[in-house]
C-alpha positions in Angstrom: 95.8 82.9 108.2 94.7 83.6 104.7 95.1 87.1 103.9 92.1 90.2 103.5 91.1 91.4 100.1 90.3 94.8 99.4 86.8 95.5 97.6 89.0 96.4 94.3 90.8 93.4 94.3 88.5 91.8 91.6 89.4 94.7 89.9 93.0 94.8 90.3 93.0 91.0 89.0 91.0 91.3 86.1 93.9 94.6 85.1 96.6 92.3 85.3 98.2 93.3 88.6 100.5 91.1 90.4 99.7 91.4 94.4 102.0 91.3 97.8 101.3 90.6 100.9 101.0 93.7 103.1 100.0 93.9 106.6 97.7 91.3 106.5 96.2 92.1 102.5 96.7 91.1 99.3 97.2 94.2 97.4 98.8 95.5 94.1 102.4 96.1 94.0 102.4 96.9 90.6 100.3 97.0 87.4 102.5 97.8 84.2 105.4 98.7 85.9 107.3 101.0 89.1 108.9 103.0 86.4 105.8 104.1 84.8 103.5 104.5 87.6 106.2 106.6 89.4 106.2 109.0 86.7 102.9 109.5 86.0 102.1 110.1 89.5 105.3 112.5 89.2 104.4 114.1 86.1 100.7 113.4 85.8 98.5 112.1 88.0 98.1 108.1 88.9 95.8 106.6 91.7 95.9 103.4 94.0 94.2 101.7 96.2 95.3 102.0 100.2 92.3 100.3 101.6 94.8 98.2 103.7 94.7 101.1 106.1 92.6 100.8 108.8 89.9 103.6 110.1 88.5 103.9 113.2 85.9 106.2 114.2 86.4 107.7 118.3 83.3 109.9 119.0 81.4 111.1 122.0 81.7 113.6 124.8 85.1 112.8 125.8 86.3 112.0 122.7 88.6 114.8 122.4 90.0 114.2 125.3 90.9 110.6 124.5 92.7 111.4 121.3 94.4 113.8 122.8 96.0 111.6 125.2 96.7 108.5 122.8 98.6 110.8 120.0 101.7 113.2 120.2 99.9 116.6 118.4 97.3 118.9 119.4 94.1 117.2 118.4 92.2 120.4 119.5 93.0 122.7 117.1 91.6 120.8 114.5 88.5 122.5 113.3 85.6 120.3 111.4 87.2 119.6 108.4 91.2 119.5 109.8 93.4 116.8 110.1 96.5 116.2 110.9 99.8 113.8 111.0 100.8 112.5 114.6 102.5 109.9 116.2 101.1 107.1 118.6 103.8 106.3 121.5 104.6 104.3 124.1 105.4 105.8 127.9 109.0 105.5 127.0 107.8 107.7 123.5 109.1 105.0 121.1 106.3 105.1 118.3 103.6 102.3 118.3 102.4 103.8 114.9 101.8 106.6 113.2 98.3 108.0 111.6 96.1 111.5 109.9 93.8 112.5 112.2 90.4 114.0 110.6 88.1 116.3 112.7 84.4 114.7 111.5 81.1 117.0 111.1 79.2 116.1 114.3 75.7 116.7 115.4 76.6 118.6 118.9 79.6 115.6 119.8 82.9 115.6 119.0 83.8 112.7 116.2 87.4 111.7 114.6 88.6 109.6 112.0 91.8 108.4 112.4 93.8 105.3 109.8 96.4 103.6 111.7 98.8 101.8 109.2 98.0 98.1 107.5 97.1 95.3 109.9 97.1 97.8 113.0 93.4 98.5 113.3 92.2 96.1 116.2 95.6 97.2 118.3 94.8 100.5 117.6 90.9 99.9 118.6 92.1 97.6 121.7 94.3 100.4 123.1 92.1 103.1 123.2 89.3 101.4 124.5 91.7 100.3 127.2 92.9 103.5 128.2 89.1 105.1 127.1 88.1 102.5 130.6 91.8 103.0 132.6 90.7 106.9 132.7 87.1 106.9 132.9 86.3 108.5 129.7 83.0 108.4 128.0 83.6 108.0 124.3 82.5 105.1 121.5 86.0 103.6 119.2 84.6 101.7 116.5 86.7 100.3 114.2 85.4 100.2 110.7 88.1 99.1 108.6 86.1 96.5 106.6 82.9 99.5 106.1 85.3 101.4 103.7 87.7 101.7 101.4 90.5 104.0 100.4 91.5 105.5 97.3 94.6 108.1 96.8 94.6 110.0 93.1 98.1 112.0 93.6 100.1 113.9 91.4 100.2 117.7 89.8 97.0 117.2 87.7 95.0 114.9 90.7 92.5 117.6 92.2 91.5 118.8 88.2 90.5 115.1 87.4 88.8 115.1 90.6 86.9 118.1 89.8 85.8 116.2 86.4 84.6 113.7 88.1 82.9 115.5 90.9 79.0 115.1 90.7 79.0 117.0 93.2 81.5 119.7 95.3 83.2 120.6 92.9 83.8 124.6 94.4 84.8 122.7 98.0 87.7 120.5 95.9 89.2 124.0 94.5 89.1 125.7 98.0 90.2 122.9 99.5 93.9 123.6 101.4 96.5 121.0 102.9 95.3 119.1 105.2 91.8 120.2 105.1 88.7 117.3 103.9 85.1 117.7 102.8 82.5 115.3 101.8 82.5 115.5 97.7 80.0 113.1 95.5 82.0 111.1 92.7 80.4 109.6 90.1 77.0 109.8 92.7 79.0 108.2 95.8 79.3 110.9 98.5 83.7 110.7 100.0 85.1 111.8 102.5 87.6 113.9 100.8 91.3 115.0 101.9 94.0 116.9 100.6 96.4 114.5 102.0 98.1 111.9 100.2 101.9 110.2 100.5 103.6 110.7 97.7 105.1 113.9 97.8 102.9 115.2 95.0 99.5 117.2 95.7 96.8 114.7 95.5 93.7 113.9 97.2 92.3 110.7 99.3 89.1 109.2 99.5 87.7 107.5 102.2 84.3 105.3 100.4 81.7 103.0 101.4 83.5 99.7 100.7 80.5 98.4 98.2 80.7 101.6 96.5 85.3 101.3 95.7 84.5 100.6 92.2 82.0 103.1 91.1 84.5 105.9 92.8 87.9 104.1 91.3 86.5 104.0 87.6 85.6 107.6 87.2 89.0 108.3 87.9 90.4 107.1 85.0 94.5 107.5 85.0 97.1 105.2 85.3 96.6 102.6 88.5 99.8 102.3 90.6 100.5 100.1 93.2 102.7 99.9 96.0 105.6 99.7 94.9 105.3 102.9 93.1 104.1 103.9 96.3 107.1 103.1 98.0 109.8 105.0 95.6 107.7 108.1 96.0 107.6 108.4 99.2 111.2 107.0 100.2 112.3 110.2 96.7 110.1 112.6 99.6 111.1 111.1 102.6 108.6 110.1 104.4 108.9 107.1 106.8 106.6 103.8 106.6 105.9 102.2 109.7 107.3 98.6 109.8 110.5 99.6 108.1 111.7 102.7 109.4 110.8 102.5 112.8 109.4 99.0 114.4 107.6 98.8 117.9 109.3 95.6 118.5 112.3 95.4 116.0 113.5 98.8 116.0 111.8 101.1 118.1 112.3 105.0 117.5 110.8 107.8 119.0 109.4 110.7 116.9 112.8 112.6 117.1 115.2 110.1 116.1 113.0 109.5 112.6 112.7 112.8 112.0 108.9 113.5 112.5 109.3 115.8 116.2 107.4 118.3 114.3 104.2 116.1 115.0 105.1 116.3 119.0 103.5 119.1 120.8 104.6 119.2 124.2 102.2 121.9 126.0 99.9 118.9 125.3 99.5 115.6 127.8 99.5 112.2 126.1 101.3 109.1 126.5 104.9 108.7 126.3 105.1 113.0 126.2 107.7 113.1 129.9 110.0 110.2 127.9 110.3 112.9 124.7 110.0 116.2 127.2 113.5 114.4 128.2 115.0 113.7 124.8 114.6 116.9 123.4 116.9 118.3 126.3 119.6 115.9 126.2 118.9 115.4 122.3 119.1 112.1 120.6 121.9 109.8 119.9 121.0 108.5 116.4 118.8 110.0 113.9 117.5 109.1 110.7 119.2 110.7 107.5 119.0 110.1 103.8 121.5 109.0 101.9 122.8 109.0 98.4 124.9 106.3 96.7 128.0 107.1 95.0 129.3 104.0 93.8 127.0 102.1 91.4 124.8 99.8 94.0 121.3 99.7 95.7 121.1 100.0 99.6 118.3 97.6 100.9 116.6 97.4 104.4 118.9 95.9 106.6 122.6 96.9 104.8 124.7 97.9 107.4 126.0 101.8 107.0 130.2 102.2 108.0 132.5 104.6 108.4 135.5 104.3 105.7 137.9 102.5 108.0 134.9 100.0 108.0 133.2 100.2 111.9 129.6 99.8 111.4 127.8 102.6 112.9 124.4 102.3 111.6 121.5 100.3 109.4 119.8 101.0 106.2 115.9 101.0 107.0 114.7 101.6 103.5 116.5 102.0 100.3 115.7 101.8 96.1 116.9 103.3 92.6 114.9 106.6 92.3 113.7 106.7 89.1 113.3 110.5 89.2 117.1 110.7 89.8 118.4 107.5 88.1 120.1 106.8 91.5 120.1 105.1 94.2 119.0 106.7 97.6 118.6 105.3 101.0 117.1 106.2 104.8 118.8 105.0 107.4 120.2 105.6 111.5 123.5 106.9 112.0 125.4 108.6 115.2 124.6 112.3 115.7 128.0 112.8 114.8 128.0 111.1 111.0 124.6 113.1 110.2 125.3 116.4 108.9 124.6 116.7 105.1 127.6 115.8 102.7 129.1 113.8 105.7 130.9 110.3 103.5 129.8 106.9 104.8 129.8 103.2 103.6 127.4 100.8 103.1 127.9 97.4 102.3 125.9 95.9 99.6 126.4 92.3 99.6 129.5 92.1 101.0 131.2 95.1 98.8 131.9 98.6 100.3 130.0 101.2 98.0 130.6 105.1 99.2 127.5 107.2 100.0 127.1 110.6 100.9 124.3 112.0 103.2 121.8 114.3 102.2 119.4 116.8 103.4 115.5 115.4 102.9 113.6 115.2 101.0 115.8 114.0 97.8 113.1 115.2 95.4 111.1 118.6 96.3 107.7 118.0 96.9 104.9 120.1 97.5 
C-alpha cells in the first residue's frame, strides 16, 4: 500500500527534508537537524506539520451523548470553544487510542472535533458509528481527515508570531487560555485555532482547509521541525505516543498504568469505565516511570529494564539523548514496587548492563 502525503509534502521536499513513514504517511522526520529543531522550539519557537492526524467531525442531537460514551472524560463540560485530552478504551479499559476533544460552534446541535492518532481515523470513524447504531443514537461521524490539515507552531515565542501573522483575531489569540480554540484568519485563511500543542512548550495548533496548508505554513516563518524533534520533546515532557507506549494489540495499558488517569472521570458512563472503576481500588501492578541513564548509553524501545542482580522486571517503551539535558532518558513499565523516584535499575543496552535511576516526570518542566 503506497503511503498518504500530506498537502505540505511538496513543500517539505523542495526544503530538503528527509521523510519516514508514520502511520500510514510520508512525513518529515527532520529538516536541518533534531538538535536544532529541538532547541528552537525550546528556546524559540519552531512549527511542523502533524496532518497525519486524523479529524473526525461527531455532530447531531445525540452527539454528546455518543462521545461521552466512546471516551474516558467528561465531554460535557466542555463549553464552545473547550477541549480536552481523553482516552478511548476497550470494556476491559486497555486504551484503543488516545485524542483532544474540541467543543465546535454549532447552530442549535451539538458538534465535536476530535484527532485520533496517525493511521487511526477509519477505526475511530467505524467504532462510533457502530456503537452510534448498537445504542440507537442519532448523531452524523464524518471523518474528514483528507479535508484538512494540521499545523503545530510551539514554543515560548509561538502565540506572538501568531499574532503577527493574524489577519484576523488577533485579541481572541492573546485571551486565549489552555486548552481553549477559536477560529483566527492567517494570512486570509480562517483556522481553527487551539492552545494545545505536544511539546511541552506553549504553542498553538491549527486545524486548515487542506488546499489552503501552504498559505497558513509560510506566514509562519521559523524554523520547520519534524518528527523527530517532535519526538525528543515530548518523551523531555513526558507525554506518551500511542504505538510505543501503550499498543492495543502489542502492549495494552489502561489509562492508569501509563500515567494518564487524570483523563478518567468515573461519575461518567463510557466504555471500559467498570474494568478501571476496579483498578483504581486494587491499584495497578505496573506503571509507567521515566528514567535516567547513569552510565554513558541510550535506552531504545524494546531494551529490557533489570534489577542489579539482573532479573528483568520491565521494558523500555521509548527512550533518546535529550538534548536539553545532554543525557539520555527513557519511559518505560516497571513493578509498583521498583517505581518510586531515585529507585536504581538496569537496563541492557545491547547486551551491556548500564545503571539508571528513576525519575519523577516530566524530565524537563514544561508549561
Amino acid at each position: 500500500m503506497s503511503l498518504q502525503t500530506p498537502p505540505l509534502g511538496g513543500v517539505h521536499d523542495e526544503y530538503g527534508a528527509k521523510f519516514t513513514d508514520f502511520g500510514g504517511w510520508e512525513m518529515p522526520v527532520e529538516f536541518d537537524s533534531i538538535q536544532t529543531e529541538h532547541h528552537a522550539v525550546r528556546d524559540d519557537v519552531g512549527k511542523f506539520d502533524v496532518s497525519h492526524m486524523g479529524e473526525v467531525v461527531v455532530s447531531g442531537p445525540d452527539a454528546t451523548r455518543l462521545m461521552q460514551r466512546l471516551t474516558s472524560n467528561d465531554v460535557t463540560a466542555l463549553d464552545v470553544g473547550d477541549s480536552q485530552y481523553a482516552a478511548i478504551t476497550a470494556t476491559d479499559g486497555t486504551i484503543i487510542d488516545d485524542t483532544v476533544i474540541y467543543r465546535l460552534p454549532d447552530d442549535g446541535e451539538m458538534e465535536y472535533l476530535f484527532v485520533p492518532n496517525a493511521g487511526n481515523d477509519e477505526a475511530m470513524v467505524e467504532r462510533w458509528e457502530t456503537h452510534r447504531e448498537q445504542w440507537g443514537l442519532e448523531a452524523t461521524v464524518e471523518n474528514r481527515t483528507q479535508e484538512y490539515a494540521m499545523v503545530a507552531l510551539q514554543g515560548p515565542n509561538a502565540r506572538a508570531l501568531a499574532r503577527e501573522a493574524a489577519t484576523d483575531g488577533r485579541d481572541r489569540l492573546a485571551d486565549l487560555s489552555r486548552f481553549e480554540a477559536t477560529y483566527v484568519e492567517i494570512n486570509g485563511v480562517d483556522c481553527w485555532t487551539a492552545r494545545t500543542g505536544y511539546t511541552g512548550e506553549d504553542g498553538l495548533e491549527f486545524v486548515v482547509p487542506w488546499e489552503s496548508a501552504e498559505t497558513v505554513w509560510s506566514a509562519l516563518e521559523c524554523q520547520p521541525c519534524g518528527l523527530g524533534a517532535r519526538d525528543t520533546l515530548r518523551l523531555e515532557a513526558g507525554y506518551v505516543l500511542a504505538g510505543q507506549d501503550f499498543d492495543r494489540e502489542s502492549n495494552p495499558r489502561t489509562p492508569y498504568e501509563c500515567g494518564i488517569g487524570f483523563t478518567v472521570k468515573l461519575d461518567t458512563e463510557f466504555v471500559g469505565r467498570d474494568a478501571l472503576e476496579a483498578q483504581k481500588e486494587e491499584g495497578v501492578e505496573e506503571k509507567l516511570v521515566g528514567f535516567r541513564l547513569v552510565d554513558r548509553g541510550i535506552a531504545r524501545h524494546g531494551y529490557d529494564i533489570t534489577t542489579s542482580e539482573g532479573e528483568v522486571i520491565g521494558t523500555v517503551t521509548s527512550g533518546t539523548m535529550s538534548p536539553t539535558l545532554e543525557q539520555a532518558i527513557g519511559l518505560g513499565y516497571v513493578p509498583t514496587r521498583y517505581a518510586d523516584s531515585g529507585t536504581v535499575v538496569r537496563v541492557d543496552v545491547r547486551g551491556r548492563d548500564k545503571k539508571a535511576k528513576i525519575e519523577t516526570l516530566p524530565f524537563v518542566e514544561t508549561v
